[in-house]
C-alpha positions as CSV (number, residue, x, y, z in Angstrom):
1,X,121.8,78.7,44.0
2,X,123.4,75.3,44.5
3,X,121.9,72.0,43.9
4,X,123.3,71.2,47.6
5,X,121.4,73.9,49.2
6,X,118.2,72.9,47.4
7,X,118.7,69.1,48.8
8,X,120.2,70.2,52.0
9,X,117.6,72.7,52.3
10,X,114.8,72.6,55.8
11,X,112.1,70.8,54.2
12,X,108.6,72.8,54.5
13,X,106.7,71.9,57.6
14,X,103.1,71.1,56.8
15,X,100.1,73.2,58.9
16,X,98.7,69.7,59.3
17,X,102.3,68.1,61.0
18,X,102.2,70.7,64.0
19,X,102.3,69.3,67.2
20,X,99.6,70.3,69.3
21,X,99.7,68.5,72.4
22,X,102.9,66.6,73.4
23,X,102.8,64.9,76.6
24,X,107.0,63.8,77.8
25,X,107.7,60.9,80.1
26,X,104.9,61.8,82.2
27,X,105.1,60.1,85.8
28,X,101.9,61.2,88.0
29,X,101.6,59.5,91.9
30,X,99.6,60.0,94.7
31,X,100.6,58.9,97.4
32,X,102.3,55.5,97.1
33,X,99.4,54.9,94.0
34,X,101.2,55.4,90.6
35,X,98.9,56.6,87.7
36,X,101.3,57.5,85.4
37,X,104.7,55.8,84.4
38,X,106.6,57.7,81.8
39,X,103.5,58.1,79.8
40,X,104.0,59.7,75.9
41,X,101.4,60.5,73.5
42,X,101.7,63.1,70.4
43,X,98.7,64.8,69.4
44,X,98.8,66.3,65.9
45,X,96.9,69.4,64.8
46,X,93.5,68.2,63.2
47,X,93.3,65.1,64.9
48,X,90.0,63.7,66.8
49,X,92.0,61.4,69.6
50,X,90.0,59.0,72.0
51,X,91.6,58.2,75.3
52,X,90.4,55.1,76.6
53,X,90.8,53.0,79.3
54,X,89.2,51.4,82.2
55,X,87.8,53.1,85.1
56,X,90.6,54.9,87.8
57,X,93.5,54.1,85.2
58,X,94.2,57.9,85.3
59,X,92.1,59.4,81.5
60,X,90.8,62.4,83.5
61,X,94.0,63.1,85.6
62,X,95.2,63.6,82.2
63,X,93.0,65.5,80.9
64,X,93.8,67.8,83.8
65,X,97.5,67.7,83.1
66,X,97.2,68.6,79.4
67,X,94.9,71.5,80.5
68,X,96.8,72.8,83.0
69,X,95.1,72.2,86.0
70,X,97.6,70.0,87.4
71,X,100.9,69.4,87.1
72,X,102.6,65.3,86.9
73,X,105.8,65.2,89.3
74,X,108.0,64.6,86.5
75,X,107.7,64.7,82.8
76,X,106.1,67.4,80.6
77,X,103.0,68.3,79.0
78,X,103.7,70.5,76.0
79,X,100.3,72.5,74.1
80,X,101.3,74.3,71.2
81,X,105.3,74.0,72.3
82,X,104.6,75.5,75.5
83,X,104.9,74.1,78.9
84,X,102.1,75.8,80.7
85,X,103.6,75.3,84.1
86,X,107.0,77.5,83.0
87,X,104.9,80.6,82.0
88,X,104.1,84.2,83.4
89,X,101.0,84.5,84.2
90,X,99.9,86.8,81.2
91,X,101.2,83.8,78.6
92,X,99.5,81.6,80.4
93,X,96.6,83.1,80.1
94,X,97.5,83.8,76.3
95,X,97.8,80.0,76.1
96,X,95.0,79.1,77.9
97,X,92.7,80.9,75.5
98,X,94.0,78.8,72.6
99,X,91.7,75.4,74.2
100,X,88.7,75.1,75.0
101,X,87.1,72.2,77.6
102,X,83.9,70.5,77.9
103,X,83.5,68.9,81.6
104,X,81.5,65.9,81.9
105,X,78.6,67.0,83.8
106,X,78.6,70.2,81.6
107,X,79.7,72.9,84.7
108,X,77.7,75.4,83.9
109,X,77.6,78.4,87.0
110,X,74.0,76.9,88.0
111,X,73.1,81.0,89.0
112,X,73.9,82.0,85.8
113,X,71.9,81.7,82.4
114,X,72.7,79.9,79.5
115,X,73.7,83.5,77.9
116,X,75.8,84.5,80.8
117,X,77.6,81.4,81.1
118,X,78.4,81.3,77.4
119,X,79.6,85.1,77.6
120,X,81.8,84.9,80.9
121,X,84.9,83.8,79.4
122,X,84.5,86.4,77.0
123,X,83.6,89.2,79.7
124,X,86.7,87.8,81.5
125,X,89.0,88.9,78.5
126,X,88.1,92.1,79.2
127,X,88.1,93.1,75.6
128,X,84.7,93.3,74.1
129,X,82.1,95.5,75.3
130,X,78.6,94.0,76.0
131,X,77.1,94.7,72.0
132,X,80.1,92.8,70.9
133,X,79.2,89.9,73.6
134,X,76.0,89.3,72.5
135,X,76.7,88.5,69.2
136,X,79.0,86.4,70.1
137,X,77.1,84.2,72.3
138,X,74.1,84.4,69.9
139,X,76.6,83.1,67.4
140,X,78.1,80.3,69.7
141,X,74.4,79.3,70.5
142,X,73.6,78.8,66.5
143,X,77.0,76.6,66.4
144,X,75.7,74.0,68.6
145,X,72.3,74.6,67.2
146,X,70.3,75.9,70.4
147,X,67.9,78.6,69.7
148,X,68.2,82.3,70.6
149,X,65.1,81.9,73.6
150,X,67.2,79.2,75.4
151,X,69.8,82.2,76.4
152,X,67.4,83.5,79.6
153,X,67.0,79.7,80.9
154,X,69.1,78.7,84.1
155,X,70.6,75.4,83.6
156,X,68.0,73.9,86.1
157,X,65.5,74.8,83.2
158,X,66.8,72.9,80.2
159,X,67.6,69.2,79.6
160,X,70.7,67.1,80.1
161,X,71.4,67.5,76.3
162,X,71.1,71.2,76.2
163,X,73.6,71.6,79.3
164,X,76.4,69.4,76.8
165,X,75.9,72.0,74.3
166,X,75.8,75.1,76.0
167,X,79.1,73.7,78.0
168,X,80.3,73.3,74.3
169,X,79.4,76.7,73.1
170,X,80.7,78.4,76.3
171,X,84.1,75.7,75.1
172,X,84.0,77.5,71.9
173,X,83.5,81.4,73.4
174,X,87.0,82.4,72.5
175,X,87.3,80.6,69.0
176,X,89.9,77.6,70.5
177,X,92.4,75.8,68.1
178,X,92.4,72.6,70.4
179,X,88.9,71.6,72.3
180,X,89.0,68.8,75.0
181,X,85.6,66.8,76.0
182,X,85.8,64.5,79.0
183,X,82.7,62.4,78.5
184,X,80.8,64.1,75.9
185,X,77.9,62.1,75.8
186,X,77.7,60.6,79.6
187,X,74.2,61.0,80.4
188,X,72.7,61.3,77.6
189,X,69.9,58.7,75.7
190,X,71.0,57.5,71.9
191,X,69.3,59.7,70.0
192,X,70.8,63.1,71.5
193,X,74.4,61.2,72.1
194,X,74.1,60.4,68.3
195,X,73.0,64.4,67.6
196,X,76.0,65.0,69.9
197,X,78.4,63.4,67.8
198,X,77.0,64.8,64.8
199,X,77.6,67.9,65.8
200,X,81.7,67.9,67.1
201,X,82.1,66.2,63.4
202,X,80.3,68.9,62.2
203,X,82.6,71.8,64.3
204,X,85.8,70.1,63.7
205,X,85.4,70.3,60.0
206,X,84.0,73.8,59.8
207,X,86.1,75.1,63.1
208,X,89.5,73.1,62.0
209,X,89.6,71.7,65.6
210,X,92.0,69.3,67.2
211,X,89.6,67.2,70.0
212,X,90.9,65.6,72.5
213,X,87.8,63.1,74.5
214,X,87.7,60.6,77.2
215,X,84.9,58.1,76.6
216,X,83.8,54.8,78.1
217,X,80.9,54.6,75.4
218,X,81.5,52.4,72.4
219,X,79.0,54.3,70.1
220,X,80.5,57.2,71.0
221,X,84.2,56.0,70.2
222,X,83.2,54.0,67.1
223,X,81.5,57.3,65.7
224,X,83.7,59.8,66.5
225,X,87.3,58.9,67.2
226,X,89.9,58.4,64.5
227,X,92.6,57.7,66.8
228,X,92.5,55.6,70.0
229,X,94.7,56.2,73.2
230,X,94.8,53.3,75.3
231,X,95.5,54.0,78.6
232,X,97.0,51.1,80.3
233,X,99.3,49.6,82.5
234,X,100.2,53.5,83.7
235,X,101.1,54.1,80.1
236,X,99.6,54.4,76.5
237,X,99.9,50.5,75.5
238,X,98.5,51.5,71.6
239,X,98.0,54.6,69.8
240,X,96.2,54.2,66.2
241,X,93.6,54.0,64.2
242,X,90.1,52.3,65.2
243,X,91.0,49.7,61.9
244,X,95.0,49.0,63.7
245,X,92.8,48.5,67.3
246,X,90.6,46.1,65.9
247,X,93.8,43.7,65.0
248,X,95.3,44.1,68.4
249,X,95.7,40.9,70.6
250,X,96.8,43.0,74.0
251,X,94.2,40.9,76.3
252,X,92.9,44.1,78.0
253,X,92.1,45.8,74.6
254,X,90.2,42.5,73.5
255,X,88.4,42.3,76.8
256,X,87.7,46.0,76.5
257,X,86.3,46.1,72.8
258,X,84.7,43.1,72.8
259,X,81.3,44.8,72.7
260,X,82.1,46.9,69.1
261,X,85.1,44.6,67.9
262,X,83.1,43.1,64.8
263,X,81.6,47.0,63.7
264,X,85.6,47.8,63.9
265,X,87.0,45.1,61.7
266,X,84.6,45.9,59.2
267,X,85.6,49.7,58.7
């Protein structure tokens, strides 16, 4: 073998380098209202990402795009190399299992219980039979640390905090490489926003997840995030670590940190 091929040879790509969510030139409008102008943002595997912004500058929209639920009128939003939006059916499907999503008001079926909305994207698979489905949900509940007598409740019957995690274990049903949280802690008092964050730190290390949030709480972005997205100005105006933010001099990132600026230029 040649000392040529050896330099010349493909260099090995790292687990850690893959691309997990790659969003092209995205341009969203509706209407004559432009929320998106050629937006860009590379998400890598393992990362915890924060998308930030202020209030209607288009975070959730995106959220929506990356997971499929909407489509931007030009640009593309690729998860795992795929553009969801060119796929049969069946590999959408295929791809769609590969995330999971945690909606802000935790949108649980309110006429279900906690055990059948934890085990309905699993009975939608169509591939375990109901033994096989309760252990699975009885392991998804001890992920996010709920006990095995909260499965009969209806979500009327348990607290705001319990809905976040039983949204998260049903997130986690089908074992996701990629889990996406708009609002993770909206609602909730400090102490179980604090146990919140605990425990995605806790099921990113253990799971290996890639998380994807949307936040407008400071606590929650300080603690958890280890990359920022600032959504602004239709685009992403900075993408880096919560140490790079604290240096930046963009007036609306100054105006919008203000409140946790000082905790950040001290990490």
């Amino acid at each position: 073998m040649s000392d040529d091929y050896i330099q010349n040879a493909p260099k090995e790509i790292r687990f850690d380098d893959e691309v997990i969510c790659d969003i092209q030139n995205v341009c969203t409008e509706f209407g004559d209202n432009i929320v998106h102008h050629n937006l860009n943002l590379k998400v890598m595997r393992g990362d915890i990402i924060a998308l930030v912004g202020r209030s209607g500058c288009g975070k959730t929209t995106l959220l929506r795009h990356i997971i499929g639920l909407t489509k931007p009128q030009s640009g593309k939003v690729l998860l795992f190399g795929e553009d969801i939006h060119a796929m049969e059916r069946v590999a959408q499907r295929r791809l769609m299992n590969r995330f999971g999503v945690l909606f802000q008001q935790g949108a649980l079926f309110s006429a279900l219980s906690v055990f059948d909305n934890i085990a309905f994207p699993l009975r939608e698979l169509k591939q375990f039979d109901e033994s096989v489905i309760y252990q699975l949900v009885m392991h998804k509940l001890a992920l996010v640390e709920l006990e095995p007598r909260n499965a009969d409740l209806l979500p009327a019957e348990i607290s705001g905090g319990m809905v976040k995690r039983v949204g998260l274990a049903r997130a986690l049903a089908l074992e996701p490489e990629l889990l996406v949280l708009d609002e993770p802690t909206a609602g909730l008092d400090p102490d179980r926003s604090h146990n919140f964050i605990d425990l995605v730190k806790q099921l990113k290390k253990s799971l290996g997840l890639t998380v994807i949030f949307v936040t407008h709480d400071m606590e929650t972005l300080a603690s958890l995030a280890e990359r920022v997205a600032v959504l602004e100005d239709k685009h992403i105006i900075s993408d880096c670590s919560l140490q790079e933010l604290a240096k930046s001099n963009h007036p609306f990132v100054i105006n919008f940190f203000q409140t946790i600026r000082s905790r950040l230029e001290g990490l």
